[in-house]
N, CA and C of each residue as an Amber inpcrd file, in Angstrom:
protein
   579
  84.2310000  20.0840000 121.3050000  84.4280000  18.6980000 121.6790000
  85.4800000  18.6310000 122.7870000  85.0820000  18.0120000 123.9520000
  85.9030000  17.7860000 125.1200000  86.2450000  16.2880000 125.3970000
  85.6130000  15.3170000 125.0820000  86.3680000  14.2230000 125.4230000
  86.0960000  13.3370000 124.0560000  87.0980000  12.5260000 124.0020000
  86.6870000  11.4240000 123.2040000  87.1590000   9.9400000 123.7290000
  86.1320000   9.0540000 123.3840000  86.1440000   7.5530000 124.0750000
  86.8050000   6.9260000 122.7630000  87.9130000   5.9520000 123.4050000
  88.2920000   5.1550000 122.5030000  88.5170000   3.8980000 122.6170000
  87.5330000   3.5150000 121.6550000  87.6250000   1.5380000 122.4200000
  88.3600000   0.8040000 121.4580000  89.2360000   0.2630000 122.3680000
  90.3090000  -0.9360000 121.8860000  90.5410000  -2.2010000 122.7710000
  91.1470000  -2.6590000 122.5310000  91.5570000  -4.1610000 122.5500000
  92.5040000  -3.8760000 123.9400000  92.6280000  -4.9330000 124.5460000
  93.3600000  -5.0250000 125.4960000  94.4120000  -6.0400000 125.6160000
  94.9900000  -6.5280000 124.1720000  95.8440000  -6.8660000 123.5390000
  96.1540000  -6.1100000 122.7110000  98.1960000  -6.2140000 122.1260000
  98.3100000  -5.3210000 120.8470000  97.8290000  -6.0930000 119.3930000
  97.6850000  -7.1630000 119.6120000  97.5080000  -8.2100000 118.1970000
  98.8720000  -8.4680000 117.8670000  98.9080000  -8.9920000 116.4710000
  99.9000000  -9.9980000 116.1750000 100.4180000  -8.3820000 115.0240000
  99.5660000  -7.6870000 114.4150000 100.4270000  -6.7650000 113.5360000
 100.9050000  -5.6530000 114.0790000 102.2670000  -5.2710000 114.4010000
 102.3480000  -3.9950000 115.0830000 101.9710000  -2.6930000 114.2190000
 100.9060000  -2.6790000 113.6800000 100.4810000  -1.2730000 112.3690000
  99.4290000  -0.9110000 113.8360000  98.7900000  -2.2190000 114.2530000
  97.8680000  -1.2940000 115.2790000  98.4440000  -0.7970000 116.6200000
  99.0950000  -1.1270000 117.1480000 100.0050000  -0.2880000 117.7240000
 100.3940000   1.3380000 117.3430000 100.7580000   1.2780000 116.4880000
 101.1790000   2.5450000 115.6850000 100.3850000   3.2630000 115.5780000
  99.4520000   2.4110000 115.1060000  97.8910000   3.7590000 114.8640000
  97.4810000   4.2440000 115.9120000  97.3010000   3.1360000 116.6950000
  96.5860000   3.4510000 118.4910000  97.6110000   4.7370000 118.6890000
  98.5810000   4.4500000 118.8990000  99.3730000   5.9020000 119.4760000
  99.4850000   7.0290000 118.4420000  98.9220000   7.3060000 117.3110000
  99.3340000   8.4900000 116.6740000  97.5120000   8.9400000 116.8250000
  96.8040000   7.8670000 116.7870000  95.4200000   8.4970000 117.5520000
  95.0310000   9.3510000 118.3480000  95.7140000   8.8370000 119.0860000
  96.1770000   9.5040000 120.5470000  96.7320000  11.2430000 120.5380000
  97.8090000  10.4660000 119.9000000  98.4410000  12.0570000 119.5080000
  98.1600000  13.0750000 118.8870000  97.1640000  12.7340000 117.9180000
  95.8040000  13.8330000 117.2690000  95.2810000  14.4970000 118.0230000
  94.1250000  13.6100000 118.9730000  93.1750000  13.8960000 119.8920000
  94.0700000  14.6610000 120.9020000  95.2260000  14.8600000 121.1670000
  95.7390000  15.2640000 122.4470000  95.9630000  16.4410000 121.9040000
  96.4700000  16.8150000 120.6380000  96.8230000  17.6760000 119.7850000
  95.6960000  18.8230000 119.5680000  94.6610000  18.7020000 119.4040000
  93.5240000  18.9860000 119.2020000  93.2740000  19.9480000 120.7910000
  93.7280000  19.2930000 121.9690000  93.4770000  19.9120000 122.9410000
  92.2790000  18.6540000 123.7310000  91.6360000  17.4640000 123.0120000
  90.5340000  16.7570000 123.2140000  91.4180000  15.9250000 124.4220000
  90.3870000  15.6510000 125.2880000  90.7150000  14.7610000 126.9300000
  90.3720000  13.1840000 126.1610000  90.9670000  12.3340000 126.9630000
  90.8050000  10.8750000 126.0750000  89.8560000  10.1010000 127.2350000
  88.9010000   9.4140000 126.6040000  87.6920000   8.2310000 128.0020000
  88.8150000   7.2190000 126.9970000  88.9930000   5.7280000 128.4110000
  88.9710000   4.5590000 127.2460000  88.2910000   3.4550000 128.3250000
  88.8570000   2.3000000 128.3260000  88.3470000   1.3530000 129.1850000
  89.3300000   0.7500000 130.3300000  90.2630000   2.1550000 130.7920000
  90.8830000   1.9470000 131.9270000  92.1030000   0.9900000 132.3380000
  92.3190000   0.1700000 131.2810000  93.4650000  -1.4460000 131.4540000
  94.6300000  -0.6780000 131.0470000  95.5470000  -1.3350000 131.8770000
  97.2280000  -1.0830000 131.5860000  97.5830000  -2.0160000 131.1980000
  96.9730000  -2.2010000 130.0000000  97.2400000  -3.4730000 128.9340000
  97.0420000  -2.6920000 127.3000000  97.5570000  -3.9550000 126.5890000
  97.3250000  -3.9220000 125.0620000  97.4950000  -2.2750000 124.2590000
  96.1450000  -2.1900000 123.4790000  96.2560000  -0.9990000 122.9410000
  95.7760000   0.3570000 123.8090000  95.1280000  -0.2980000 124.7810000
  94.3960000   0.2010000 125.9430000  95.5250000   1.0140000 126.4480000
  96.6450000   0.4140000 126.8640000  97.9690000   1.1260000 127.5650000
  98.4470000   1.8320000 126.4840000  98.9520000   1.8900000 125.3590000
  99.2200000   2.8040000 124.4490000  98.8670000   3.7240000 124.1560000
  96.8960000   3.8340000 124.1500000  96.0620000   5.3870000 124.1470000
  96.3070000   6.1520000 125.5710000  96.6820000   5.2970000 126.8410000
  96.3980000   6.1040000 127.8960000  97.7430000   6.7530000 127.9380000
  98.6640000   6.1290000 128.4140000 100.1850000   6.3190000 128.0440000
 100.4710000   7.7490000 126.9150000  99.9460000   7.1360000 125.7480000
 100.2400000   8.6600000 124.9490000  99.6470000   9.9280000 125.2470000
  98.4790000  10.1040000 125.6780000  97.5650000  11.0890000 125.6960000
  98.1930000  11.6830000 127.0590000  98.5710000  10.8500000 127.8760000
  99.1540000  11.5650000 129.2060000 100.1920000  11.9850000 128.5550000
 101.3500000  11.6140000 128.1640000 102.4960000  12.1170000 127.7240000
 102.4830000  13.1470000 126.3460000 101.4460000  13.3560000 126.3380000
 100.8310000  14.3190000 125.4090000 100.1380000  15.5100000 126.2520000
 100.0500000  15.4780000 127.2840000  99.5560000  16.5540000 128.5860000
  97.6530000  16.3350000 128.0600000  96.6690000  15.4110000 127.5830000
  95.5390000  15.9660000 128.3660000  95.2810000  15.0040000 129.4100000
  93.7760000  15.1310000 130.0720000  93.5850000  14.2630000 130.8300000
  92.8070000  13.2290000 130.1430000  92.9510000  11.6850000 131.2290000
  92.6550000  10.3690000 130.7150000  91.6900000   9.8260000 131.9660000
  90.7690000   9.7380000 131.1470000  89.8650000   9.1520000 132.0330000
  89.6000000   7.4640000 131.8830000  89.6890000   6.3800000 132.9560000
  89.3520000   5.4500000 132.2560000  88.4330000   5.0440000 133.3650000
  87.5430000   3.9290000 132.3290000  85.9090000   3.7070000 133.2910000
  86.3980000   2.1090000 133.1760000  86.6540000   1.4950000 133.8080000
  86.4440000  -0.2700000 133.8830000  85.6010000  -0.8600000 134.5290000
  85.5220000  -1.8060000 134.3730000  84.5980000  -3.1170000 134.4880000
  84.7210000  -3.5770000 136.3630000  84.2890000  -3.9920000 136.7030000
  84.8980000  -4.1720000 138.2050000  85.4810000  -5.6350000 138.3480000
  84.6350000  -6.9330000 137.5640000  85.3160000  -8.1990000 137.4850000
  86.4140000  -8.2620000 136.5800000  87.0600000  -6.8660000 135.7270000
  88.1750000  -7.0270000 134.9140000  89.1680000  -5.9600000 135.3610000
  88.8980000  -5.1720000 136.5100000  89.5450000  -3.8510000 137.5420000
  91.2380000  -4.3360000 137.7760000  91.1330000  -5.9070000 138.2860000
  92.2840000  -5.7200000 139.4150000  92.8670000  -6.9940000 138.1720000
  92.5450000  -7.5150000 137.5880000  93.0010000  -8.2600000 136.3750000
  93.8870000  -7.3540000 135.6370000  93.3710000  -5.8530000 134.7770000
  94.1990000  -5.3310000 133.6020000  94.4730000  -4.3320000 134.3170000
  94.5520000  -4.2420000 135.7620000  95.0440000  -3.3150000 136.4320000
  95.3540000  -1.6420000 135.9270000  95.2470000  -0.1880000 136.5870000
  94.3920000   0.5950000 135.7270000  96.1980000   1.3870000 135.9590000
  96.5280000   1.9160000 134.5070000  97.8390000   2.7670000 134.6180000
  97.7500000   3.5270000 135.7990000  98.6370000   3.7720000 136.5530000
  99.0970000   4.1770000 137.7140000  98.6960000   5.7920000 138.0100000
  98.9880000   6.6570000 136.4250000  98.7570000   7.7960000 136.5490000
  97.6890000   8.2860000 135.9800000  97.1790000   7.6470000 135.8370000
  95.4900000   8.0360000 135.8780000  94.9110000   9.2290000 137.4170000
  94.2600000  10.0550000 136.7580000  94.1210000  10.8520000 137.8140000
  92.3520000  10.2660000 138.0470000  91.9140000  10.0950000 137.5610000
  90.6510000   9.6240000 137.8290000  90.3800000   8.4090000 136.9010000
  89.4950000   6.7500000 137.5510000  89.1330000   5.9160000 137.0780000
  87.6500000   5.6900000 137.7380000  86.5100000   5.2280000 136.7280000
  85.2420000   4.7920000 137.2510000  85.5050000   3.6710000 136.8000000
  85.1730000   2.6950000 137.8020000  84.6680000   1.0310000 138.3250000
  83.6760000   0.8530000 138.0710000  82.9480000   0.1440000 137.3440000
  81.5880000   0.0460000 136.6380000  80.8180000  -1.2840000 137.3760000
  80.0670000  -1.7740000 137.8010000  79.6250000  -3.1520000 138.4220000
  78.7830000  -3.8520000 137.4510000  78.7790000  -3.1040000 136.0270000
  77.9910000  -4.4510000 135.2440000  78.2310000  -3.3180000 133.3270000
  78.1620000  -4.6740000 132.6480000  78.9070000  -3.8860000 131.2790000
  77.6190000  -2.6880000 130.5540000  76.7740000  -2.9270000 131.4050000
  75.5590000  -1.4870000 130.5780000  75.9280000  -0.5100000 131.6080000
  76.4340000  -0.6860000 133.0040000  76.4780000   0.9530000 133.4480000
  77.6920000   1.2880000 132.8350000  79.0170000   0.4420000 132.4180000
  80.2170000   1.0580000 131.9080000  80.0120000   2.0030000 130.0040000
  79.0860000   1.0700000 129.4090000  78.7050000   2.0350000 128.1820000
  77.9380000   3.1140000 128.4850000  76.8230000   2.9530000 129.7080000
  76.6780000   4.6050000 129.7950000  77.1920000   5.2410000 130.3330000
  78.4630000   5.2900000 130.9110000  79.4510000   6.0890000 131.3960000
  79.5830000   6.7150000 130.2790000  80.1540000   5.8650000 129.5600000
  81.1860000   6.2220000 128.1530000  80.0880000   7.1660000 127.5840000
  78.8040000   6.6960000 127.2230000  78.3520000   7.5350000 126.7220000
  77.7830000   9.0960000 127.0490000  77.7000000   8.6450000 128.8690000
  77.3580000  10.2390000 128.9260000  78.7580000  11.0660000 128.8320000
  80.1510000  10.6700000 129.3420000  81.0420000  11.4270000 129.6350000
  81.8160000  11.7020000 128.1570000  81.3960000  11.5060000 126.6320000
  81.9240000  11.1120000 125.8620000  81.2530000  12.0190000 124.9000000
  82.2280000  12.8810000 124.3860000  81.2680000  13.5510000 122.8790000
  81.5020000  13.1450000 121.3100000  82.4040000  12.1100000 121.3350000
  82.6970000  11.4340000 120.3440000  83.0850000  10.1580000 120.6440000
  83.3300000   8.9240000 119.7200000  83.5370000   7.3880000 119.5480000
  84.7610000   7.0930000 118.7880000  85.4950000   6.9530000 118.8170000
  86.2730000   5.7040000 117.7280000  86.8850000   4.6690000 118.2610000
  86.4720000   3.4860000 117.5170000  86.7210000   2.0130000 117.5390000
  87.6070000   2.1670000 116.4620000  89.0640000   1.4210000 117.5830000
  90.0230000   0.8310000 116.8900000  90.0540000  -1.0020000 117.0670000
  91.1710000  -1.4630000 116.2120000  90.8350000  -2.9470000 116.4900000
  90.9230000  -3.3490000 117.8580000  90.2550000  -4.5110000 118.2430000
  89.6270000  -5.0870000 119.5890000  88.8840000  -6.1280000 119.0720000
  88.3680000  -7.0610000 120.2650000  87.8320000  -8.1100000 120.2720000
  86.0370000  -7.6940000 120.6270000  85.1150000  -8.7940000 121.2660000
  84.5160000  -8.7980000 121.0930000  83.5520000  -7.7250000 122.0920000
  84.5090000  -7.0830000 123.0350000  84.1220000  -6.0620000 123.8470000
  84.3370000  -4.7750000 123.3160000  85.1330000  -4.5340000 121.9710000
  84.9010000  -3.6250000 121.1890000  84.1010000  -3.4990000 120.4130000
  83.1350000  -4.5000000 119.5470000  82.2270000  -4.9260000 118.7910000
  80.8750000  -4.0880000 119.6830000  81.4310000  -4.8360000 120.9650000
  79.9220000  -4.3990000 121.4330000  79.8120000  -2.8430000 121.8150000
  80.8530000  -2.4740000 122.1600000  80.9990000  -0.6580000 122.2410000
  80.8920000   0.1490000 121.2010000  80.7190000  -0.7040000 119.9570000
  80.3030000   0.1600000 118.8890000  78.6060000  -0.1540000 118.7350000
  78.3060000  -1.2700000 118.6720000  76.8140000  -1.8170000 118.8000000
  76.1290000  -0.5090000 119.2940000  76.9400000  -0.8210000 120.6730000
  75.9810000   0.0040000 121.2130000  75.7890000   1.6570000 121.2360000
  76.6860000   1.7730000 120.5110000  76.9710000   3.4590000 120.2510000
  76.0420000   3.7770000 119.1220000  76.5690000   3.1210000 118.0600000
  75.4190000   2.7440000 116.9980000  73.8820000   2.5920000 116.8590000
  73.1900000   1.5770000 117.9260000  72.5280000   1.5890000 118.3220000
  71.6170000   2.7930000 118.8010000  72.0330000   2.9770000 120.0270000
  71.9610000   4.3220000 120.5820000  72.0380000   5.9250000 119.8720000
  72.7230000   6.2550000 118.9610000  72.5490000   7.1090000 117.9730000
  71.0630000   6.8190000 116.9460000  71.0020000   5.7440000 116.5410000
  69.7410000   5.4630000 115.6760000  68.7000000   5.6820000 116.2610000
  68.5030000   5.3930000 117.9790000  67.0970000   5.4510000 118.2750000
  67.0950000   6.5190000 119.0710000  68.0490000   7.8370000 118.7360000
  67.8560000   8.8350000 119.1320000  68.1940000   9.3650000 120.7470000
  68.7750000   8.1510000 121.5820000  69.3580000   7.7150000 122.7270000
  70.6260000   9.2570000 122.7000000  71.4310000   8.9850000 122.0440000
  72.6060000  10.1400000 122.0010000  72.6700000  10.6020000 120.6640000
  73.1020000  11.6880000 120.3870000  73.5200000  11.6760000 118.7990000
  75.0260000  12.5780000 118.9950000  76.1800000  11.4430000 118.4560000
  77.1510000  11.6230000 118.4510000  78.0260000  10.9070000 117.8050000
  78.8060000  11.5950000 117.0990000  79.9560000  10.7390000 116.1880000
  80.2530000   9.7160000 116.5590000  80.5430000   8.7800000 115.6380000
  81.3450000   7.4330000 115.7170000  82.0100000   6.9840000 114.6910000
  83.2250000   6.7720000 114.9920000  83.9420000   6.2530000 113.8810000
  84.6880000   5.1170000 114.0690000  85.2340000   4.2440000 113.0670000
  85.9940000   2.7310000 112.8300000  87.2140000   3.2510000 112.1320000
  88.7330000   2.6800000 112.5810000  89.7170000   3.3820000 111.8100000
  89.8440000   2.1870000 112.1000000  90.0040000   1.4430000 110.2520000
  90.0440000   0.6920000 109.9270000  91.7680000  -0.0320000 109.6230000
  92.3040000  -0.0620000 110.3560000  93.7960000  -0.4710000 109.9410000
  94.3300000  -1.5560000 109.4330000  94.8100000  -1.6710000 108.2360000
  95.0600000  -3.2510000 107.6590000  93.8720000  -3.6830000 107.6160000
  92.8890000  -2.8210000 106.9080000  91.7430000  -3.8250000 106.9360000
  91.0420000  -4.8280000 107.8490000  91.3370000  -4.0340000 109.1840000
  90.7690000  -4.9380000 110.3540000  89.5440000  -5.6500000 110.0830000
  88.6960000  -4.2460000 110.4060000  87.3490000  -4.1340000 110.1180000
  86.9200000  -4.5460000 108.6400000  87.2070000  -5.2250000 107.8980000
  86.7140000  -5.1440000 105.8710000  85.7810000  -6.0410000 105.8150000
  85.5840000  -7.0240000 107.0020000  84.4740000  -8.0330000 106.5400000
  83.0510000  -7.5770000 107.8730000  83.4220000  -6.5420000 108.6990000
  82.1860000  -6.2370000 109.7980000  81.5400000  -5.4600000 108.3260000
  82.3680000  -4.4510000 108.0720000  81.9530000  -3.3060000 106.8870000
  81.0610000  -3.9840000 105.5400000  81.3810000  -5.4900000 105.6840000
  80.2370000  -5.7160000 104.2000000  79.2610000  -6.2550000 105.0430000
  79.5910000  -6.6940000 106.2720000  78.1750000  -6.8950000 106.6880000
  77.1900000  -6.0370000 106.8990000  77.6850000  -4.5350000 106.9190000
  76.7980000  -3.7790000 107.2040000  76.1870000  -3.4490000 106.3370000
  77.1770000  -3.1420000 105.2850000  76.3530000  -2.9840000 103.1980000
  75.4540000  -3.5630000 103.5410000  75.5270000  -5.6140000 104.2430000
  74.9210000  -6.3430000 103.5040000  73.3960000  -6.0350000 104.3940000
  73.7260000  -5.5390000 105.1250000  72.3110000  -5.2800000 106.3700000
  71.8500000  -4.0590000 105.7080000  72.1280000  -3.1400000 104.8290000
  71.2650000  -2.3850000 104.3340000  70.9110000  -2.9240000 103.0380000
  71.8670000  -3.6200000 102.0950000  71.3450000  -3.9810000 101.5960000
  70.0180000  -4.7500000 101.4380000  69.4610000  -5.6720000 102.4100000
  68.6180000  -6.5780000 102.8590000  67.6330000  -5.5350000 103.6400000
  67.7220000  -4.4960000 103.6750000  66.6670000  -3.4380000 104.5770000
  66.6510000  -3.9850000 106.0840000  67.5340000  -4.1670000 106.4840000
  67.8140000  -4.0170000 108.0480000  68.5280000  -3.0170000 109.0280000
  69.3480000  -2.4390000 107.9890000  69.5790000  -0.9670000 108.3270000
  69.5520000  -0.0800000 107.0200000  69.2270000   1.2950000 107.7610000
  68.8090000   2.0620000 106.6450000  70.3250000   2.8200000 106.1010000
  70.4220000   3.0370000 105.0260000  71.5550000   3.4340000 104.1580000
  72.0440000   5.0060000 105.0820000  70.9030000   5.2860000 105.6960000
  71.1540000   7.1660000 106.2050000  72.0710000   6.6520000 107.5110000
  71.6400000   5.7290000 108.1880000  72.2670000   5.4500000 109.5690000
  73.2830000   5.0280000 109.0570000  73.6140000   4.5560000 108.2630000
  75.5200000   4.0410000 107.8660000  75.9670000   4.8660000 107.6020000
  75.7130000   5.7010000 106.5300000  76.2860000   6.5890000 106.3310000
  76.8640000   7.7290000 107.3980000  76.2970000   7.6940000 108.3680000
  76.4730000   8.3570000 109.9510000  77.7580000   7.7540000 110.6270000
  78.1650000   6.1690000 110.1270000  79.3070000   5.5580000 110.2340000
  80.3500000   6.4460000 110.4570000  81.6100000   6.8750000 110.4800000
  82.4690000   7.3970000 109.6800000  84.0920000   6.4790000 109.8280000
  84.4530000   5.8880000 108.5110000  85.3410000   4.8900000 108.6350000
  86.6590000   5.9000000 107.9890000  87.6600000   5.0540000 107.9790000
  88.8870000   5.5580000 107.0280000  89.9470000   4.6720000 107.7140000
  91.1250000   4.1540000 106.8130000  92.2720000   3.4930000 107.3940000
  93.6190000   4.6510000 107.7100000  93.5710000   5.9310000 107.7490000
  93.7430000   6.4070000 108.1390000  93.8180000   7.3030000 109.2090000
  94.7380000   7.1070000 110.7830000  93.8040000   8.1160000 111.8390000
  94.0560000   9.8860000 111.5640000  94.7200000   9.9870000 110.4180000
  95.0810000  11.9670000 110.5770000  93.6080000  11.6550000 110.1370000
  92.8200000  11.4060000 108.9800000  91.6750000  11.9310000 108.7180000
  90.5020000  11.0360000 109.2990000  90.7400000  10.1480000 109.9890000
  89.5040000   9.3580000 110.7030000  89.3810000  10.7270000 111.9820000
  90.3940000  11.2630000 112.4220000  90.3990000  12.1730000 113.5670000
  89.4280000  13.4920000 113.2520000  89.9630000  13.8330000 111.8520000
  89.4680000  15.1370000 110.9160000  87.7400000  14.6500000 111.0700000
  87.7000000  13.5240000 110.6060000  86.5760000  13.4740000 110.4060000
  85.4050000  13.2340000 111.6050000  86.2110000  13.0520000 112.8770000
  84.9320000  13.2120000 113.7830000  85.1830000  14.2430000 114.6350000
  85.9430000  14.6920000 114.7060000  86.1790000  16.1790000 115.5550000
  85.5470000  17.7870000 113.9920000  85.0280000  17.0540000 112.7440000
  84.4470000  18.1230000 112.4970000  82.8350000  17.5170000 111.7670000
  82.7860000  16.4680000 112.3670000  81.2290000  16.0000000 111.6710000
  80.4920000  16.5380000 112.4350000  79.1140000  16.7480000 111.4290000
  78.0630000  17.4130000 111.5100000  77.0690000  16.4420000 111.9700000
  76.1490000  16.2030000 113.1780000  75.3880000  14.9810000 112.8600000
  74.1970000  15.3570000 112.6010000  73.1430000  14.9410000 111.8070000
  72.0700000  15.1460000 112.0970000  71.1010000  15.8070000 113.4950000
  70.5110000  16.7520000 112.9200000  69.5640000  16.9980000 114.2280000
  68.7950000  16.1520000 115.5020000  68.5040000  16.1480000 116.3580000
  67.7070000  15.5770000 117.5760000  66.5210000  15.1900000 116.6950000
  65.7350000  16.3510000 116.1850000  64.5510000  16.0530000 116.0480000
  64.1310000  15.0330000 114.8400000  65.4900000  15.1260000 114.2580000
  64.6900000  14.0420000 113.0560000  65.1450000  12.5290000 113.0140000
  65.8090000  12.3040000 114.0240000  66.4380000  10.7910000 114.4640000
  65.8930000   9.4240000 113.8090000  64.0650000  10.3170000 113.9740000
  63.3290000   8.8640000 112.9610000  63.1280000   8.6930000 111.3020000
  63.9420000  10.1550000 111.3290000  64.2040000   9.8730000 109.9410000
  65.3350000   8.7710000 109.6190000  66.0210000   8.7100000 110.5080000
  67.4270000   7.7940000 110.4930000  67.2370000   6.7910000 110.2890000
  66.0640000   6.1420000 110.6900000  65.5740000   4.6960000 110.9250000
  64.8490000   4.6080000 109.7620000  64.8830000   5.2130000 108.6620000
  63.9730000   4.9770000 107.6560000  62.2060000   5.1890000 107.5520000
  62.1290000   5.6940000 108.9270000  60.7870000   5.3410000 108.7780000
  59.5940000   6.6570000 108.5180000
């Protein structure tokens, strides 16, 4: 594993626990020897993953948005940033340059960077870890919606389980720098079908 994408918020929020987490995230993945993708802003939690991982010696790649470029303006020492001109070429950045996922808390542009990671793993698009480090119970009411979507047969119990959550980042880290994913070829098994 060479890079990992990490989507967050571009605010810190109101609890400083995510703060804390964002940067000891960081400090795993850097630890590990893993290069960090995020979404490029010298803002929020966004500035905390880039910030640490540099001061942690790997490299930081960040890919932004081009109508949100000169707004969250991109940390200074960034040695390389991609400018994206619309929000589907910036997720397939992420996704081709990216061998793993974790969503920390964020708003609704984090929601959708997991969607679509999610997504994209199920229909056999990429197959690659993703995980939710759930802090203070950020995430506790997306997480029953998803029960509740398998429950109801809208997603299949195998594709959640492909999830990988924990409110912890030492073992949310453990757990996607050593998951196993399912094979290429059986992807439609994923989908239940």
């Amino acid at each position: 594993m060479n890079n990992v994408s990490i989507f967050c918020g571009a605010h810190e929020g109101k609890n400083p626990e995510y703060a804390k987490a964002a940067k000891l995230v960081a400090e795993l993945i850097a630890k590990k020897g893993i290069n960090v993708v995020f979404g490029g802003g010298n803002v929020g939690l966004m500035k905390i993953i880039s910030d640490t991982a540099l001061d942690n010696g790997v490299e930081v790649l960040g890919i932004s948005l081009k109508s949100l470029h000169a707004l969250e303006l991109a940390n200074p020492r960034l040695n390389q940033i991609v400018v994206s001109e619309t929000l589907l070429d910036r997720k397939d950045e992420f996704m081709s340059r990216s061998d793993a996922f974790i969503v920390l808390p964020g708003g609704v542009g984090s929601l959708d960077e997991l969607a679509e990671i999610m997504a994209s793993n199920q229909l056999g698009i990429i197959n690659k870890p993703v995980g939710i480090l759930n802090t203070e119970g950020y995430y506790d009411d997306l997480l029953k919606w998803f029960s509740k979507a398998v429950d109801e047969g809208f997603i299949s119990s195998e594709n959640l389980k492909e999830l990988l959550v924990s409110d912890s980042p030492e073992k949310l880290v453990e757990m996607i720098t050593s998951h196993q994913r399912p094979s290429d070829e059986n992807w439609t098994e994923r989908l239940g079908l």
